[in-house]
LOSEDO-50891 format. One record per residue: residue in three letters; chain; x, y, z of N, C-alpha, C, O, CB in turn. Coordinates in steps of 0.2 Angstrom, whole numbers. Glycine has a CB too. Layout:
<nodes>
ala,A,X,Y,Z,X,Y,Z,X,Y,Z,X,Y,Z,X,Y,Z
...
</nodes>
This chain:
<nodes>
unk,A,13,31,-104,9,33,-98,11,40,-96,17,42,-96,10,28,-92
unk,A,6,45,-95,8,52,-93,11,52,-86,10,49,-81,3,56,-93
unk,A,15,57,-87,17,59,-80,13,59,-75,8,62,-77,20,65,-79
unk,A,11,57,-69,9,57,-64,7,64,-60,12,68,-59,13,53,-62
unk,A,0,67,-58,-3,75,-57,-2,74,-49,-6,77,-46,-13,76,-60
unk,A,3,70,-43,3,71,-38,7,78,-39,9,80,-45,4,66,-34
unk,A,9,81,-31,12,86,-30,16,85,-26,20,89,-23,10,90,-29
unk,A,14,76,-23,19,73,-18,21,68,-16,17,65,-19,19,74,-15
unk,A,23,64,-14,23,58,-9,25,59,-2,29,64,-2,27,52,-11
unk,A,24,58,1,25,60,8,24,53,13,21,49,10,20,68,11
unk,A,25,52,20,24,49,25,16,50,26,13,55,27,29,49,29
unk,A,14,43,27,7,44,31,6,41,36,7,35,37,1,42,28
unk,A,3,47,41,4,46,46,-4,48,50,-9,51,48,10,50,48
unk,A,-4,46,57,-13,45,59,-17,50,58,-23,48,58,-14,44,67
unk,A,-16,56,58,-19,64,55,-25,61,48,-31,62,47,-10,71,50
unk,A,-19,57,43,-22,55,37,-26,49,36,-27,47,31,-18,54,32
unk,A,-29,46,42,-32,42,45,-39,42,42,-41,38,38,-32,42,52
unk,A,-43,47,42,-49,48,38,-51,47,30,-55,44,27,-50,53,39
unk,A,-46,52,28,-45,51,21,-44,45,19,-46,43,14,-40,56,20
unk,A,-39,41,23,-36,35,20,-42,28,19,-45,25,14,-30,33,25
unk,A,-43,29,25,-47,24,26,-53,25,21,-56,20,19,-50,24,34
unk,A,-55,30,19,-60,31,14,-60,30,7,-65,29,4,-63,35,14
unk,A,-53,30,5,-51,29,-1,-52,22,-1,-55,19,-5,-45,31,-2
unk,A,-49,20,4,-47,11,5,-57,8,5,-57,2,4,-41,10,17
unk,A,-59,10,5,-66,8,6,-71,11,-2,-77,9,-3,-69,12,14
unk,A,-68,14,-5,-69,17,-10,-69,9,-15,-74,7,-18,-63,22,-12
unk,A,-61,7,-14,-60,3,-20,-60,-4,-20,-55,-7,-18,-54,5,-21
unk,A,-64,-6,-22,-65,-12,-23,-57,-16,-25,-53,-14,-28,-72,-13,-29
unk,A,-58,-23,-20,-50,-27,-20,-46,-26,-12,-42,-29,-9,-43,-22,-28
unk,A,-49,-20,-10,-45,-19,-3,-49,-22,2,-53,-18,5,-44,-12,-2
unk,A,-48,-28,6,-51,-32,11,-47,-27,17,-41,-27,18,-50,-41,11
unk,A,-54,-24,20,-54,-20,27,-54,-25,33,-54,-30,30,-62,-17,28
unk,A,-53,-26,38,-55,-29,43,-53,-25,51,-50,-19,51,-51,-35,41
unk,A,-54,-28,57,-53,-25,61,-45,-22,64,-43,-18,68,-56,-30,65
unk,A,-42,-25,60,-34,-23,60,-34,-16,56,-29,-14,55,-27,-29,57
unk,A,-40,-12,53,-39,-6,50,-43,-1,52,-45,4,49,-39,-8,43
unk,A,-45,-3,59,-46,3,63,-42,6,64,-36,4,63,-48,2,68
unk,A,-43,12,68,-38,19,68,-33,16,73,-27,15,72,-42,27,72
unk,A,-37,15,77,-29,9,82,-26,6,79,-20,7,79,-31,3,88
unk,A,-30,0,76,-25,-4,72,-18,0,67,-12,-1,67,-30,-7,67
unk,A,-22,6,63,-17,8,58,-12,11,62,-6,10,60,-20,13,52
unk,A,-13,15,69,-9,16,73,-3,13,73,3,14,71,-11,16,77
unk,A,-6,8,75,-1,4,80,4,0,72,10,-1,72,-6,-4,87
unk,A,2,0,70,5,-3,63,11,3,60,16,1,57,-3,-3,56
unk,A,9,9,60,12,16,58,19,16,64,25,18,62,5,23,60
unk,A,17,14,68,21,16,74,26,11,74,31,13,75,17,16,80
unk,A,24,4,73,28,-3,73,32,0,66,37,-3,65,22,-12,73
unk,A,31,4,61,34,3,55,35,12,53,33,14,48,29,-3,49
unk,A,38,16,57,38,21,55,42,21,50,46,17,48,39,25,60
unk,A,40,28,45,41,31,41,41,27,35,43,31,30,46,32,42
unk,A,38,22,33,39,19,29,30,21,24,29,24,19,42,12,32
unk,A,25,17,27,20,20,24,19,28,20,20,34,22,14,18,29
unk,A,17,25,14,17,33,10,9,34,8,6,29,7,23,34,2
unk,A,7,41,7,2,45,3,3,47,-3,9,47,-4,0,50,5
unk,A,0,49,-7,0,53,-13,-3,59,-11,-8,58,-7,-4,50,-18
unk,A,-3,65,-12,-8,68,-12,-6,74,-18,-1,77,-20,-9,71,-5
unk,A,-15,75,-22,-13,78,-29,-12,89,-25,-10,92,-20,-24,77,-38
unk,A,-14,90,-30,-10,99,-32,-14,102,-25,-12,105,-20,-13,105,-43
unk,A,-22,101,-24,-24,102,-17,-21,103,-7,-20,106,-3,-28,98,-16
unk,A,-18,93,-11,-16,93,-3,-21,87,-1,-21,84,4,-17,101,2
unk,A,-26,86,-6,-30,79,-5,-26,73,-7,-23,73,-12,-36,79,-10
unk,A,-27,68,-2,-25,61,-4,-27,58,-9,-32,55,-7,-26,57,0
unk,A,-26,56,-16,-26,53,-21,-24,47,-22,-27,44,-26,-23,55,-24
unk,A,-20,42,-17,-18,36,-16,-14,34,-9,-14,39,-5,-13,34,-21
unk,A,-13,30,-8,-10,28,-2,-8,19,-3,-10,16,-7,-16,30,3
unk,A,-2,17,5,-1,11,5,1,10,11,3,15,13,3,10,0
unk,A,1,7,14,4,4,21,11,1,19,11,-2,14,-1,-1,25
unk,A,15,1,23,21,-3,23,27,-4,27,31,0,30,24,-2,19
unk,A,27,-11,27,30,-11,31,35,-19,33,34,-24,29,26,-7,34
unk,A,40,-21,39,44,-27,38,43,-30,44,41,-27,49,51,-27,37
unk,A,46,-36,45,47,-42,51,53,-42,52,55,-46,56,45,-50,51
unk,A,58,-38,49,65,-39,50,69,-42,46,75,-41,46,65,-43,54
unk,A,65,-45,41,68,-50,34,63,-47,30,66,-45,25,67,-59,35
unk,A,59,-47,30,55,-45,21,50,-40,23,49,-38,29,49,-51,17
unk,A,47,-38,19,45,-32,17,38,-33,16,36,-39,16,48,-30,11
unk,A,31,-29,16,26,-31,17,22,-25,13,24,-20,16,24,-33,24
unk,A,18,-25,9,16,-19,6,7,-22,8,7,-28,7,20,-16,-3
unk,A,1,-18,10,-5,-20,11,-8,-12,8,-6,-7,8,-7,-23,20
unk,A,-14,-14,6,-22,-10,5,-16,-4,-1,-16,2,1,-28,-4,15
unk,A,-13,-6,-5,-11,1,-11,-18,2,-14,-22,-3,-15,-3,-1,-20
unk,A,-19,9,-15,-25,11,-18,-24,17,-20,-20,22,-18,-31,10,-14
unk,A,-28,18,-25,-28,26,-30,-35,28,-31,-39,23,-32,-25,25,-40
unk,A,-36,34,-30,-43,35,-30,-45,32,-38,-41,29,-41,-45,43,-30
unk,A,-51,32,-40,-53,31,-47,-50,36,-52,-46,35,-57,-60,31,-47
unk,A,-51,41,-51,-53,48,-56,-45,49,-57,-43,52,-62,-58,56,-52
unk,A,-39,46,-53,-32,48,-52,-26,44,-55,-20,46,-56,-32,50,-46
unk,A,-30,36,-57,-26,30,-60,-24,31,-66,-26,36,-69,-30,24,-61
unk,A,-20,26,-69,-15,29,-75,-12,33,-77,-11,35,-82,-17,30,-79
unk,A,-10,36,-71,-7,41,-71,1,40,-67,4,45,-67,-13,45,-69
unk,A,3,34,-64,8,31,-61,9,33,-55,15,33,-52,12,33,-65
unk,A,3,34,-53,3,35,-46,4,30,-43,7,32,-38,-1,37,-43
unk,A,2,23,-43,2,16,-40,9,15,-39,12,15,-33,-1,11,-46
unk,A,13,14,-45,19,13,-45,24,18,-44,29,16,-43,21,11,-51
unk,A,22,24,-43,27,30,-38,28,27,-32,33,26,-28,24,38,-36
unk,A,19,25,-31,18,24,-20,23,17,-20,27,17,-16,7,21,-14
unk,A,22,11,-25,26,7,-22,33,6,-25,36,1,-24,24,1,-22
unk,A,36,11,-28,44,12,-27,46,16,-22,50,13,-18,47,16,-34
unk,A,44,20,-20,42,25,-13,44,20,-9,50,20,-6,33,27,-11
unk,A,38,15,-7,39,10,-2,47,7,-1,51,8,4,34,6,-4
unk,A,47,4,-7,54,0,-9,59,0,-7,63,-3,-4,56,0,-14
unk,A,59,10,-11,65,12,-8,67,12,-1,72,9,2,65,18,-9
unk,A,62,14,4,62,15,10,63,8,15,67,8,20,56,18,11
unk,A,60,3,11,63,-3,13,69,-3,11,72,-3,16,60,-8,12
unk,A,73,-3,7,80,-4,8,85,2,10,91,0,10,81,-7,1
unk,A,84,4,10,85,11,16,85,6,24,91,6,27,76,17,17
unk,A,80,3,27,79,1,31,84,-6,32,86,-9,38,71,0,31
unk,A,86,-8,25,90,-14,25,87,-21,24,90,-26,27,93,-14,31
unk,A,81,-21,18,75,-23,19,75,-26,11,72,-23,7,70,-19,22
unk,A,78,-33,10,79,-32,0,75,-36,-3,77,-38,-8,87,-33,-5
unk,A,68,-39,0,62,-42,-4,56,-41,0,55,-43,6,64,-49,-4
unk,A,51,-40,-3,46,-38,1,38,-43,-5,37,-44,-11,47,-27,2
unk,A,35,-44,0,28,-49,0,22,-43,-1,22,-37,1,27,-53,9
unk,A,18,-46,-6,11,-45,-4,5,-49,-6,5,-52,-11,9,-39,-6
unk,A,1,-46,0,-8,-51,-2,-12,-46,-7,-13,-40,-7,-15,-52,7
unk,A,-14,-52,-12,-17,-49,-17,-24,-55,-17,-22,-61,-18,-11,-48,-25
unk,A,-30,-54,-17,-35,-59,-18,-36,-61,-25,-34,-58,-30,-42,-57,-15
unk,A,-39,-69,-25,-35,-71,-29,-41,-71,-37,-41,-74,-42,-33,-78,-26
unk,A,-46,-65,-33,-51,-64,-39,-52,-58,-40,-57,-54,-42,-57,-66,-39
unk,A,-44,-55,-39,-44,-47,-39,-39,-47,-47,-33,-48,-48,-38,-43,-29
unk,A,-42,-46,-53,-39,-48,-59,-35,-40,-60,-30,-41,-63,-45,-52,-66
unk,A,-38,-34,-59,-35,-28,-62,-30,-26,-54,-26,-21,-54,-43,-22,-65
unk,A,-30,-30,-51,-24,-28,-43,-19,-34,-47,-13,-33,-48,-26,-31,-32
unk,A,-22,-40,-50,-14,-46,-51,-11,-40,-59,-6,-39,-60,-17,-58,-54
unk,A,-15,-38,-62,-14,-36,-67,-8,-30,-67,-3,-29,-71,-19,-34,-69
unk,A,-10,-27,-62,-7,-20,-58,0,-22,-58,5,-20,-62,-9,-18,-48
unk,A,1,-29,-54,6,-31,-49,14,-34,-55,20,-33,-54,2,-38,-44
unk,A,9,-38,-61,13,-40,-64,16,-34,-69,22,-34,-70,10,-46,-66
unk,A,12,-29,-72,16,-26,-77,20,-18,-70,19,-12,-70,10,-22,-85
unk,A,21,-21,-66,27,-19,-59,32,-21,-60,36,-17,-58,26,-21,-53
unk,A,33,-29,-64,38,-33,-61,37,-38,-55,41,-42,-54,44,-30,-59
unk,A,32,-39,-52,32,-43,-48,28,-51,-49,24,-51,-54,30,-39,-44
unk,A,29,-54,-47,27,-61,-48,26,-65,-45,29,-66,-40,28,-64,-49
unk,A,19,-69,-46,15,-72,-43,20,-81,-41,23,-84,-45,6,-73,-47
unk,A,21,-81,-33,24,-86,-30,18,-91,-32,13,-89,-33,26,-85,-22
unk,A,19,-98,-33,14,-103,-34,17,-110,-32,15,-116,-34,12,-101,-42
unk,A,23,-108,-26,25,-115,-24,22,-112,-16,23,-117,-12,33,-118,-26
unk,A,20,-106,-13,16,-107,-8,12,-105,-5,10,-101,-9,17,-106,-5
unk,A,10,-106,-2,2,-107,1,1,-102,9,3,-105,13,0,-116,1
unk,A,-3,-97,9,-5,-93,14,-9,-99,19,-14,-103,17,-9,-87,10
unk,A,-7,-99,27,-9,-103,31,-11,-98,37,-8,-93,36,-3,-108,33
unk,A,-14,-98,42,-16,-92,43,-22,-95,48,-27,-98,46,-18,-87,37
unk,A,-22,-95,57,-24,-94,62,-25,-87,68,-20,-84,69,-20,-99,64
unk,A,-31,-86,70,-31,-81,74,-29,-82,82,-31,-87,85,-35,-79,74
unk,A,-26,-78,85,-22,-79,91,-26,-80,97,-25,-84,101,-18,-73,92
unk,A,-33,-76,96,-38,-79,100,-43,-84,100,-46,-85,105,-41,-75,102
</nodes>
């Protein structure tokens, strides 16, 4: 795999709210919902500072992006995405070592993610990562209102 053409990783923070969100809408695998409004990502950003990271290539344009973040006990990574034109290139796997690190920084040494389960080139992503698919539990899931 070639070296990776970003020029950075950095924290992403509400400024990058546009950009992101369009990336995130770009790529097919990433389920949007009402928690990824600008409020939403706020308040998400805010509850988990410093941890969500960007990519951005030699411009200063966002190239990838990832949200992240913990409950106290694990780790939560949601929406990693790479533009198209910028994949294979190890950007994926920069943002979620990025992440990682920062979680255990935080004191944080296992972390979760939702991946759909007809999303074959995100399980694909995930497994040549190292990570692995749990298959003794089952996502349960009620809304508050």
């Amino acid at each position: 795999m070639p070296p990776a053409t970003v020029c950075r990783l950095r924290e992403l923070t509400p400024a990058d709210y546009a950009a992101v969100i369009t990336l995130w809408r770009s790529c097919p695998g990433i389920g949007l919902t009402e928690a990824d409004s600008y409020a939403g990502t706020v308040a998400y950003l805010a509850r988990n500072p410093g941890l969500s990271v960007v990519a951005t290539d030699l411009t200063g344009a966002i190239v990838g992006a990832v949200l992240c973040g913990h409950d106290g006990r694990r780790g939560y990574l949601h929406h990693l995405a790479v533009a198209p034109a910028s994949r294979r290139q190890g950007i994926g796997r920069q943002l979620v070592e990025e992440c990682l690190a920062r979680l255990r920084t935080a004191g944080i040494a296992k972390c979760n993610l939702f991946l759909f389960a007809d999303n074959a080139a995100g399980r694909a992503f995930w497994l040549r990562c190292g990570w692995h698919t749990r298959l003794d539990l089952m996502l349960v899931q009620r809304a508050t209102t």
